[in-house]
N, C-alpha and C positions, 0 to 999 in steps of 0.2 A: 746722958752720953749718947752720941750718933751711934747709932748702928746700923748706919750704910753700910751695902755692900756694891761692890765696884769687880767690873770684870776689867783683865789687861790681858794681852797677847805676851805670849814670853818674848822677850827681846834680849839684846844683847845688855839693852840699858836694864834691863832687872839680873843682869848676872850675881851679882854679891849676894840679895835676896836669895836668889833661887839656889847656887851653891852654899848659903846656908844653909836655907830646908833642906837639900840633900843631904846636908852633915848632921843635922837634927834626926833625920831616921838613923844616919850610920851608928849615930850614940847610942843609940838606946837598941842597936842591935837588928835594927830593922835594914834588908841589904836588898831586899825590894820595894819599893813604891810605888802601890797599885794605884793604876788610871794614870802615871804621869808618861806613858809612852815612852819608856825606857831609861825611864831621867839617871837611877842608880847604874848602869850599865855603861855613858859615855861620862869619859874623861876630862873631852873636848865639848864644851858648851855649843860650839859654834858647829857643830856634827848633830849634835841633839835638834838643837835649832832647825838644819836643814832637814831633819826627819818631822819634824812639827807642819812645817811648810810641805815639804810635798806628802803627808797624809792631808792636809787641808785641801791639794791640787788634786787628791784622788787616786795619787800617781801608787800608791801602793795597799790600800785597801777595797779593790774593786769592787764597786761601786757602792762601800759604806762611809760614806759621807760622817767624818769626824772634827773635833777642834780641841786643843786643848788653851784651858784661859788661867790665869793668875786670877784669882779674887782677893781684896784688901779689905779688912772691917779693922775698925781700932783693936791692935793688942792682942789680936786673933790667930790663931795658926792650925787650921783643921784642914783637911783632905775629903772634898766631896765628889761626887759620882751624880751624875746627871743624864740616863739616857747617853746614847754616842757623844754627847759632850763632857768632859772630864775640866774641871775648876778646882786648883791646889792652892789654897789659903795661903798669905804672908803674910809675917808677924808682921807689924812697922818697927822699923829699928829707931 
């Protein structure tokens, strides 16, 4: 079995993925999800999105230079923590 792992940039084209991971912690009770920059808190994908991008621009963490990345391995669904960089695992559906 590959056990690449693969970084992506959240996009609008991972929405389904990624409002499922957010529902995957809501199940099980979990109503924060640390290191994803506020993911359980907007409603609006495309709001969350634009907080991603301008922490990337700087524009609201003075001068702590952050990212956050989707990472994909087969079958996989964890939550990692990396230094200023933040990578939240997707199953493949």
């Amino acid at each position: 079995m590959d056990n690449s792992l693969f970084l992506v940039r959240p996009s609008k084209a991972l929405e389904h993925e990624i409002l499922d991971y957010k529902q995957e912690h809501f199940d099980f009770g979990d109503r924060q999800i640390n290191g994803s920059c506020g993911l359980a808190f907007y409603d609006d994908l495309n709001q969350w999105l634009d907080l991603i991008r301008s922490i990337e621009k700087d524009e609201l963490r003075n001068g702590v230079y952050t990212s956050t990345f989707f990472s994909k391995r087969n079958a996989m669904a964890h939550e990692v923590h990396s230094g200023a960089a933040n990578a939240l695992w997707l199953r493949d559906r």
